[in-house]
PyMOL CGO cylinders between C-alpha atoms (Angstrom):
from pymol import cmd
from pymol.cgo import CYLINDER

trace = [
    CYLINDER, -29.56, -12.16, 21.84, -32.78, -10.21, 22.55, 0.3, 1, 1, 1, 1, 1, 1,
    CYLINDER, -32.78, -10.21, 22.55, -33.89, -7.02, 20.51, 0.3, 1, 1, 1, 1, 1, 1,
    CYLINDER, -33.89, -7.02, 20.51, -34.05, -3.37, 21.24, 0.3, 1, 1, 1, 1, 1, 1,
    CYLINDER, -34.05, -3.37, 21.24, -36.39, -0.60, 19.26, 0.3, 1, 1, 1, 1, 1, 1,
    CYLINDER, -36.39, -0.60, 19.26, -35.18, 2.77, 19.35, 0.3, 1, 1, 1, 1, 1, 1,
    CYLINDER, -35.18, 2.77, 19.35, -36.52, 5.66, 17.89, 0.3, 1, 1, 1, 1, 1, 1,
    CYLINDER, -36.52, 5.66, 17.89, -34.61, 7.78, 15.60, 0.3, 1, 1, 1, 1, 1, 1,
    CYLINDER, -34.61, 7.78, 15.60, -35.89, 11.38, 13.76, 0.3, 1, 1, 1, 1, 1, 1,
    CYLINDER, -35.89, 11.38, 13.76, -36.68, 11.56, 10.03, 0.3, 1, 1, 1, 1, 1, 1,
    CYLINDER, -36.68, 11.56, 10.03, -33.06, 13.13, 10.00, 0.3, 1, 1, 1, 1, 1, 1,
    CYLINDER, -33.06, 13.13, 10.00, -31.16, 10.23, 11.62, 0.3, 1, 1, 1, 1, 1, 1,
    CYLINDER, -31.16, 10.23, 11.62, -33.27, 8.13, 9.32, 0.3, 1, 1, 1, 1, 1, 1,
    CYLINDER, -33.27, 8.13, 9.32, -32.36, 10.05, 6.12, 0.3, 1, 1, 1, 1, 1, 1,
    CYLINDER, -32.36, 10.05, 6.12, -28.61, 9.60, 6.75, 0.3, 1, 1, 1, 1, 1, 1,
    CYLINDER, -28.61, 9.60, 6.75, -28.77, 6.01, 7.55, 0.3, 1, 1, 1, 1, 1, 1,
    CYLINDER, -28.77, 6.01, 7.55, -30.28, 5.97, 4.24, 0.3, 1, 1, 1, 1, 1, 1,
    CYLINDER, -30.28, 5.97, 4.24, -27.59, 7.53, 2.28, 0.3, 1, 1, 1, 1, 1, 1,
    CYLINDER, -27.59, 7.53, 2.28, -24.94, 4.63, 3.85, 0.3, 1, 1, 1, 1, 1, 1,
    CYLINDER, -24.94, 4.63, 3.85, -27.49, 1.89, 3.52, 0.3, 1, 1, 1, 1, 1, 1,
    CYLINDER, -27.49, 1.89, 3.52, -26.69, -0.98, 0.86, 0.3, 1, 1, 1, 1, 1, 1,
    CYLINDER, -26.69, -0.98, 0.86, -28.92, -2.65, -1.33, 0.3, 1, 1, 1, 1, 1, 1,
    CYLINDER, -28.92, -2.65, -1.33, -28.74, -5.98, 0.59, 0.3, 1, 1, 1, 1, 1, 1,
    CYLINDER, -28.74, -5.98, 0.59, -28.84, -4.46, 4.16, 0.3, 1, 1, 1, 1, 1, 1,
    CYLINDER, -28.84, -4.46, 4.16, -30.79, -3.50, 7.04, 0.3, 1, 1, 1, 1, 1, 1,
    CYLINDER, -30.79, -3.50, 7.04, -30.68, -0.29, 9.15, 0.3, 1, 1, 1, 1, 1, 1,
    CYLINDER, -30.68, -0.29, 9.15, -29.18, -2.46, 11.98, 0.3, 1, 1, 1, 1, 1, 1,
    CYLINDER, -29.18, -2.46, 11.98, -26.28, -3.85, 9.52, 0.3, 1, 1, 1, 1, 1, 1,
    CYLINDER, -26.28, -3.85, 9.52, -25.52, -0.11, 8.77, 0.3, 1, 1, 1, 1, 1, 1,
    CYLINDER, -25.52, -0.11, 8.77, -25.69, 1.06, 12.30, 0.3, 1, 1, 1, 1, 1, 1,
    CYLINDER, -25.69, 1.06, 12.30, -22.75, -2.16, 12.90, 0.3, 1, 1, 1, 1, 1, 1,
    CYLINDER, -22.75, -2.16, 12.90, -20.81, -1.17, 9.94, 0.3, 1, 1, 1, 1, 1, 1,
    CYLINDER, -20.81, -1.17, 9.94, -20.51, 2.24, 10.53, 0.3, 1, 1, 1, 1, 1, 1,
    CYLINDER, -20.51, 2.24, 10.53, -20.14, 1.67, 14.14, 0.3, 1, 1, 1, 1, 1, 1,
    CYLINDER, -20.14, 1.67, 14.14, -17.05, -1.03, 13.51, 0.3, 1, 1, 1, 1, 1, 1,
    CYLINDER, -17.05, -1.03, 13.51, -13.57, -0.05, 15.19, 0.3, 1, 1, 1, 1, 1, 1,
    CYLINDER, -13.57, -0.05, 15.19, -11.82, 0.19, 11.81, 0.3, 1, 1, 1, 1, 1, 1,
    CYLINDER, -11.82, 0.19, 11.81, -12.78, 3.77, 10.31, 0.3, 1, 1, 1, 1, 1, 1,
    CYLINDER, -12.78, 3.77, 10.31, -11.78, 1.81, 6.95, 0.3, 1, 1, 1, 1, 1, 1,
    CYLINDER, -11.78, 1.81, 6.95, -14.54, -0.79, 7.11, 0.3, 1, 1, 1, 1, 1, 1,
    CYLINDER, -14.54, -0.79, 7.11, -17.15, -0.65, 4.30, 0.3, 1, 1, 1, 1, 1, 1,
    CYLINDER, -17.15, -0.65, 4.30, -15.54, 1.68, 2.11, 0.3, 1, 1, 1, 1, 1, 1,
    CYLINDER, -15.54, 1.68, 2.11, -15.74, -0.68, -1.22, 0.3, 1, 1, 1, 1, 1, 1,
    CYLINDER, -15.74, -0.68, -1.22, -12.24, -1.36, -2.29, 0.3, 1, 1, 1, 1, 1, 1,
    CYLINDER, -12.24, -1.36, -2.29, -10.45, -0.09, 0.67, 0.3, 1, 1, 1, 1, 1, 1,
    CYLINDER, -10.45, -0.09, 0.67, -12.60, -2.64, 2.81, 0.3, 1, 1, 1, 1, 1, 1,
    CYLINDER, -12.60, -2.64, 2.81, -10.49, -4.98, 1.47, 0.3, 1, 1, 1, 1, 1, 1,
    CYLINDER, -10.49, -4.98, 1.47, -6.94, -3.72, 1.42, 0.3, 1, 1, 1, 1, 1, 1,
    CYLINDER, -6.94, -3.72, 1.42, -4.34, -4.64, 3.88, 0.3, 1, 1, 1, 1, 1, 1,
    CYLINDER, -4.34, -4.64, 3.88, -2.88, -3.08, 6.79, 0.3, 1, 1, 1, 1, 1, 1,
    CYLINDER, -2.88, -3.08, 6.79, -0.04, -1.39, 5.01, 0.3, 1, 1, 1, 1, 1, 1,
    CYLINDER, -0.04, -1.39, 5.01, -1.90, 0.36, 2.75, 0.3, 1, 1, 1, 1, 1, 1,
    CYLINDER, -1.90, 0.36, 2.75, -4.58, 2.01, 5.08, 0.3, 1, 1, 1, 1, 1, 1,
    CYLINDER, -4.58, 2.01, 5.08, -1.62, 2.70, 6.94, 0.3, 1, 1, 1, 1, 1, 1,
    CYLINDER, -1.62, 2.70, 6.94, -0.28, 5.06, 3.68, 0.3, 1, 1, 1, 1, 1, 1,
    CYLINDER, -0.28, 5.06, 3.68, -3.51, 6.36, 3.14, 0.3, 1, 1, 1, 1, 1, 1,
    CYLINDER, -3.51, 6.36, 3.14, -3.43, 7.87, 6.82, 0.3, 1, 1, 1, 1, 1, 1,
    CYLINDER, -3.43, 7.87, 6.82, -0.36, 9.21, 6.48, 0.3, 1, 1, 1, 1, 1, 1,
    CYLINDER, -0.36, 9.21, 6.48, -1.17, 11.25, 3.11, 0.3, 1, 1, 1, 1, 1, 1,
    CYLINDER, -1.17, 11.25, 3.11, -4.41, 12.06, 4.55, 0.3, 1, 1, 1, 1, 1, 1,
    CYLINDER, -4.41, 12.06, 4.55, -2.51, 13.65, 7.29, 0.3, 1, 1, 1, 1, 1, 1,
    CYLINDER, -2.51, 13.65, 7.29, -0.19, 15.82, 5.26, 0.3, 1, 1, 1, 1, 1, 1,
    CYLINDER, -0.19, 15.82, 5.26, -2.97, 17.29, 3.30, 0.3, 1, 1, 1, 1, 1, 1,
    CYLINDER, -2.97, 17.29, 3.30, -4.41, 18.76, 6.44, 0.3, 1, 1, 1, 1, 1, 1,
    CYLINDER, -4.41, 18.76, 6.44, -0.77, 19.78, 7.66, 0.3, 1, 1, 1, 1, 1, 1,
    CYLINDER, -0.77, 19.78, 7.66, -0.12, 21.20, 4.44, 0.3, 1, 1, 1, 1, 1, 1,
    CYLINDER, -0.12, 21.20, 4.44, -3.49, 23.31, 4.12, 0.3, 1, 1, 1, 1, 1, 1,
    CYLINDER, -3.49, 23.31, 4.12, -3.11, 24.16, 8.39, 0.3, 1, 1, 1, 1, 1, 1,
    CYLINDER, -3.11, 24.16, 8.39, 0.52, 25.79, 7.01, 0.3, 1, 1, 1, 1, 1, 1,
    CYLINDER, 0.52, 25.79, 7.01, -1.28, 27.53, 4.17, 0.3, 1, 1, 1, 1, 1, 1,
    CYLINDER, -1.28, 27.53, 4.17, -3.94, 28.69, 6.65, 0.3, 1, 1, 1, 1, 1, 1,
    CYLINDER, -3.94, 28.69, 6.65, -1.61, 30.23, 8.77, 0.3, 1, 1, 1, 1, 1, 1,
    CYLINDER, -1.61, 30.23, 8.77, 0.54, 31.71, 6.30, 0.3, 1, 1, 1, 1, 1, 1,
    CYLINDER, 0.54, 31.71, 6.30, -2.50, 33.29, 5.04, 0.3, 1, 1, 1, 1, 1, 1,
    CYLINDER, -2.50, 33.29, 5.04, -3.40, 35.22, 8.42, 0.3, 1, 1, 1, 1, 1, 1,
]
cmd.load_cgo(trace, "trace")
């Protein structure tokens, strides 16, 4: 597999920083946060099973219905 530069602001660079683990590189970052599962490199959660992300989504998603009611009950 070849390799690619790109060019990223101090911003970009600042953020990356923020996510970036003792042990990795900007480019294992960039992968991680990249991955298809929105779970991935969260410490424990990285490691929990199907079901429980699964439970997590769905409580995550009554919050926000529950403050969207109290938004709208507010107006």
């Amino acid at each position: 597999m070849g390799d690619t530069s790109i060019r990223v602001s101090d911003e970009a660079k600042d953020r990356l920083d923020l996510h970036k683990r003792e042990d990795e590189s900007y480019e294992d970052v960039i992968i991680r946060l990249t991955e298809g599962d929105k779970w991935a490199g969260f410490g424990v959660l990285s490691e929990t099973d199907t079901e429980t992300r699964a439970g997590l989504e769905r409580m995550r998603e009554e919050l926000r219905a529950g403050t969207r009611d109290r938004i709208e009950e507010s107006k």
